[in-house]
N, C-alpha and C positions, 0 to 999 in steps of 0.2 A: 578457654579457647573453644570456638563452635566444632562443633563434628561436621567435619568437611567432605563425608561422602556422600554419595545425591541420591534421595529416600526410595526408594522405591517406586513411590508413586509415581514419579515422574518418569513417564514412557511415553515419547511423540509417535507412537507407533499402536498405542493401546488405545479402542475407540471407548473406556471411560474415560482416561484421562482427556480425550478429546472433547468429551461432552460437557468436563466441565475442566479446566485444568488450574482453575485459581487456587484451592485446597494445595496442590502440590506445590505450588510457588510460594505459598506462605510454608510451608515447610525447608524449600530451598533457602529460604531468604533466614530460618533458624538457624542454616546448618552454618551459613556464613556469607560472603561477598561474594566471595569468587571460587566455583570447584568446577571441577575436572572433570570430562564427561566421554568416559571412554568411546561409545559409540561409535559418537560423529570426532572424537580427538579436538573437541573443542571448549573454552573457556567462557563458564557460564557467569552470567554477572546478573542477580535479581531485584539489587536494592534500585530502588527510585536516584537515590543522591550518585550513586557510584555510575548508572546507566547515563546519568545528563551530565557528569562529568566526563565519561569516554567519550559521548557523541562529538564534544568539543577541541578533546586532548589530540594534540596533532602529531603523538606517539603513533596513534593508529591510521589507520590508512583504509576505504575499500578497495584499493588495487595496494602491491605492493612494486609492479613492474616498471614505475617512474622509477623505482630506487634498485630493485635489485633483478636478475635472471632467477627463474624457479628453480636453479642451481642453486645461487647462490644463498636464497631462502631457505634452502631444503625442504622445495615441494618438489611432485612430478609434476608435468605438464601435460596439458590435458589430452586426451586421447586425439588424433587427428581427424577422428571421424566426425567429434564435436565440433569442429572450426567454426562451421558457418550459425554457429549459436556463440561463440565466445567472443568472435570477429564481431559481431552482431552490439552485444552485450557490452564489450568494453568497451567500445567507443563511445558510451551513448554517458553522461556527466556523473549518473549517478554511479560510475564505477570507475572514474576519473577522480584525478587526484591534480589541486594546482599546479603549476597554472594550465593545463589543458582547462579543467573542470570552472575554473573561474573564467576563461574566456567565453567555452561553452554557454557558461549559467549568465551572463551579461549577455549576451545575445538574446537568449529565451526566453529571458527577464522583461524585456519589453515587450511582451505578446504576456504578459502574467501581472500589466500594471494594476493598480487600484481604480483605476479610470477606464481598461481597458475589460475586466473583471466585472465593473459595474455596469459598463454598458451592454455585459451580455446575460444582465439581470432579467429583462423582460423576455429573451427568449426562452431562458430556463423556465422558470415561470409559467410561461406559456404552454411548453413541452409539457412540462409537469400535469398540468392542466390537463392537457390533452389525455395525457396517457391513464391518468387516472376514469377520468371519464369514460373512456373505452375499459375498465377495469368494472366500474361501476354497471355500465349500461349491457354487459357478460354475467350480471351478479356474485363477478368474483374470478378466481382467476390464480396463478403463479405470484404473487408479488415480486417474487426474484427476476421471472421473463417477461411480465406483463407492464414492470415501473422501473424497478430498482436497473436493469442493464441497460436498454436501450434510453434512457434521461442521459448519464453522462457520458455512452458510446457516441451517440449522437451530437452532444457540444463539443465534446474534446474532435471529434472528425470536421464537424464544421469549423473549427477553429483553426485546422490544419489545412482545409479544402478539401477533405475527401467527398467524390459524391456520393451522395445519397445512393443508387447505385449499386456503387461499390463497398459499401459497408458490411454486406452479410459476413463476408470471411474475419472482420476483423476482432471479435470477440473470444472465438473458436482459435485462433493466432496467439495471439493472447494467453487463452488461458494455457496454452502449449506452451509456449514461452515460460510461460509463471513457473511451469511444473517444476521444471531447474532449481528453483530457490528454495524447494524443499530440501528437508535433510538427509541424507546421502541418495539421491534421486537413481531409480531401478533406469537399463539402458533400454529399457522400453519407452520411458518417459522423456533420456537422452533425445532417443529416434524423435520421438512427436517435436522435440521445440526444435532439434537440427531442419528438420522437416518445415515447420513455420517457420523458422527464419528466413530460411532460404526465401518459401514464397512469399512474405513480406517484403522483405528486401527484391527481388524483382520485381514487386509489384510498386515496390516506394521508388527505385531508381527508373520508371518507366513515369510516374506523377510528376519527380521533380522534373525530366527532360519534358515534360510537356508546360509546366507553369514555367520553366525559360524561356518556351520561345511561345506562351501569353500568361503573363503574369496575371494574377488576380488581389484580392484583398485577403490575401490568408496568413497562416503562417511560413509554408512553406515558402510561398513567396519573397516573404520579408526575408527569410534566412540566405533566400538567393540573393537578395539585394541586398543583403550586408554583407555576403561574402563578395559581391563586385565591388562593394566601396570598400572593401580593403579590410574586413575582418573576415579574417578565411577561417572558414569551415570547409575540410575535404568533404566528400561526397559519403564518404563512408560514416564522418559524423552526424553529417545530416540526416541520412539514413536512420541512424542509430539513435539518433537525440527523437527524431517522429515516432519510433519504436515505442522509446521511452514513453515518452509525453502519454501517447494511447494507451500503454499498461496500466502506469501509475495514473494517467488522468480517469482512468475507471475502477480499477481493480479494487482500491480501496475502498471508492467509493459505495459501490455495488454491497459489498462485505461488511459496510459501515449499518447502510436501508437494513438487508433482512436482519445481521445481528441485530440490529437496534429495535424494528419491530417485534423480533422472537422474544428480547428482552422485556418489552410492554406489554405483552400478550399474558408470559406468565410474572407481572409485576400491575395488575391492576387498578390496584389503589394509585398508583401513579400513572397509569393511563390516563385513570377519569379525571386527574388533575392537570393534565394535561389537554383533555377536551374541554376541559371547563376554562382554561383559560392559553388561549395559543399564544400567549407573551411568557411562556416560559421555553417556546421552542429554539431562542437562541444557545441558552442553557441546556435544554434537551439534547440536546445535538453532542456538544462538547460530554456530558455526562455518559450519551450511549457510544462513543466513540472510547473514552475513559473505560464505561464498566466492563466491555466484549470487544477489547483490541480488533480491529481487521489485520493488523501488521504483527505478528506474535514476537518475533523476535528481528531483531538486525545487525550482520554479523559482520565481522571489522578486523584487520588483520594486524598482527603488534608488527610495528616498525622499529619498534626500541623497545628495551626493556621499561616493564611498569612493574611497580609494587602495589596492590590492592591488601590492603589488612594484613601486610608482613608478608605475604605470598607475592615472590617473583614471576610474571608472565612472561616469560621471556620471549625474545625476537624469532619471527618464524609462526610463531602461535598465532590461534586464530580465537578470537571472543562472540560470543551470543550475548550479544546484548537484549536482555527478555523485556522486550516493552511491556506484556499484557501482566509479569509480576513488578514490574517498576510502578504500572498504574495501579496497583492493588495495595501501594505499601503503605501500612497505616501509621508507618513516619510522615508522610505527607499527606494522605488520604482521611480524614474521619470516617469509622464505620468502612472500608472500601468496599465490602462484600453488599453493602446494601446500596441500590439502582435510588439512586436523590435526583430528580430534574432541575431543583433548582438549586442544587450546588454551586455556588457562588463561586470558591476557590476551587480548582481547577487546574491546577497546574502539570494536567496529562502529556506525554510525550507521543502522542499518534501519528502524529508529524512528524516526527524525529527532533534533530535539533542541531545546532552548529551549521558550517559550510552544507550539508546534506537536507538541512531544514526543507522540506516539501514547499517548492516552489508555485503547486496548485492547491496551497491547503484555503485558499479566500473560495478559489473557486469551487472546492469540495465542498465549505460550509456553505455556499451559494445553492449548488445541488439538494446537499441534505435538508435544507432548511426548505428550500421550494417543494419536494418529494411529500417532506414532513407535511408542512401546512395545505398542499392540495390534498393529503388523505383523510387530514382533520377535519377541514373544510366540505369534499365534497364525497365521502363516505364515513360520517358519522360513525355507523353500525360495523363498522371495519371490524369482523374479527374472524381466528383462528378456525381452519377445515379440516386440518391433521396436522398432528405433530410432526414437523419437516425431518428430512432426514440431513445428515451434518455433513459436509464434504471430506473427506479422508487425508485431511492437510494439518498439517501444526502451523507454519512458518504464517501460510496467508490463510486467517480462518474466516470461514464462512459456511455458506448453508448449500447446498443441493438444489433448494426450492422453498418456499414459504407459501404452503397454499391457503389462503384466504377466500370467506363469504361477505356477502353484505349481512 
């Protein structure tokens, strides 16, 4: 039987562990399937097979209040001062549980088609284009503020209708919002996302009242015009689903670019293999996405009891599901610890998986792959100006900055 206490090493709080935290997940994943993590009071799950079987198992739930009161769960409820982040939050699918979450995702779903995704190839592209160029013609710059954020703030808003504009707060919102999803979040950080939300949310129910009365070709639009023909979305959904869409349509994204660059920079020999031939960058993509998780963990609440390797979880509990040690596990991974571009098999969870599967993951690999190849393309000599400093996050990881020269 594995030793089921959780090593030392692993501290989401300790900036080694942050700098590299893969070494500790192959040690979680010795110790066994499923332990116990007093901290956060939460149920850690490491292995690759066990994390894409919970995503699936409809024991678990990310809401638990289609089914039960936080009585009757035996949680507390959360402070009242937090409302306008939770209200926020839970409506919006990825914290919905069927059928709200399945009506929701049918909806959204046709603003996310293959046809709809492909047609907004050339302006990716294009952006890309642009933004790199203005990188270039600076002799360098942020990678993080200069490429990697404003590419996919920019699509996911146009996609929505936002204007141009009105874009500056939406990043800043955002990353306030994110703060939340870290592990037991300080009420400083509470204050920041109660704080976004609120002004997102007046600023989102002040957009929809005006594409009602003139509709455009957006999304918002659509969602109004499906809720007249008789698939209602309250208002509060709609709100909360725009929310969404802008987080996740960037967050990941953004944390996907610098990780993945920071990762080429100190993995050279795959760099130049990479410059020598841009037909490995669809694979590139999936690989850096694989080897530097942007989503570290995602956490899931047991609805019923499960048994994981003879160990009851029982009802009430809550799991971390560690994507970045699922993708490291050398049950399914060869070599994990080593950066391969063209790693064929692939079978990383970044995207999650089941009902929750990432409804923007076409248009992410759209982003990264357009980011990728206009840096290949029109900055050759692309490389490192200082060792970036790392953002002080487990859950969403990413970088600070990535500053680059020609």
């Amino acid at each position: 039987m594995a030793d089921s206490t959780i090593p030392q090493t692993f501290d989401p709080w300790d900036p080694a562990f942050l700098a590299d935290p893969y070494p500790a997940y192959a040690e979680l994943r010795e110790r066994g399937r499923v332990l116990h993590y007093a901290p956060t009071d939460q149920w850690l799950v490491p292995h690759h097979a066990d994390v894409s079987a919970l995503l699936r198992d409809r024991r678990l739930g990310r809401t638990y209040q289609h089914r039960f009161t936080h009585e009757d769960f035996g949680r507390t409820a959360p402070p009242a001062e937090h409302e306008p982040f939770h209200t926020l939050n839970d409506h919006g699918m990825l914290d919905l549980e069927p059928p709200d979450h399945t009506r929701i995702r049918r909806l959204v779903s046709k603003a996310f088609t293959p046809r709809t995704v492909e047609r907004l190839q050339p302006y990716v592209r294009d952006l890309a284009g642009e933004l790199v160029d203005r990188l270039v013609a600076n002799g360098g710059g942020d990678l993080l503020a200069d490429v990697a954020e404003p590419l996919p703030v920019a699509v996911i808003a146009e996609m929505l209708g936002i204007p141009e504009s009105d874009r500056g707060p939406l990043r800043p919102w955002s990353a306030d919002i994110c703060g939340m999803y870290e592990l037991n979040p300080s009420e400083e950080t509470a204050g920041r996302a109660v704080r976004a939300s609120v002004e997102f949310s007046a600023y989102l129910r002040e957009l929809i009242a005006a594409r009602r009365a003139d509709p455009g070709d957006d999304l918002i639009s659509g969602l109004i015009a499906a809720h007249d023909e008789g698939d209602r979305l309250t208002e509060q959904e709609m709100i909360s689903t725009c929310v969404l869409l802008l987080n996740a349509g960037h967050e990941a994204t953004v944390n996907a670019t610098v990780n993945g660059w920071w990762a080429l920079f100190r993995n050279p020999a795959q760099l130049a293999a990479l410059r020598a031939d841009h037909s490995l960058v669809p694979t590139a993509v999936e690989e850096l996405m694989r080897y530097d998780t942007p989503l570290q963990l995602f956490e899931r609440w047991v609805l019923d009891d499960i048994e994981i390797d003879g160990t009851v979880v029982p009802r009430g509990a809550e799991v971390a599901l560690l994507f970045g040690s699922a993708n490291h596990d050398p049950a399914v991974f060869a070599a994990p610890g080593e950066l391969d571009l063209a790693r064929a098999d692939n079978p990383h969870i970044s995207f999650s998986a089941g009902i929750h599967y990432c409804i923007g993951a076409p248009l992410a690999r759209i982003e990264l792959a357009a980011s990728m190849t206009a840096l290949l393309e029109r900055a050759p000599g692309l490389t490192l100006a200082a060792d970036p400093d790392r953002k002080p996050n487990f859950v969403i990881r990413g970088l600070a900055g990535l500053p680059v020269k020609m």
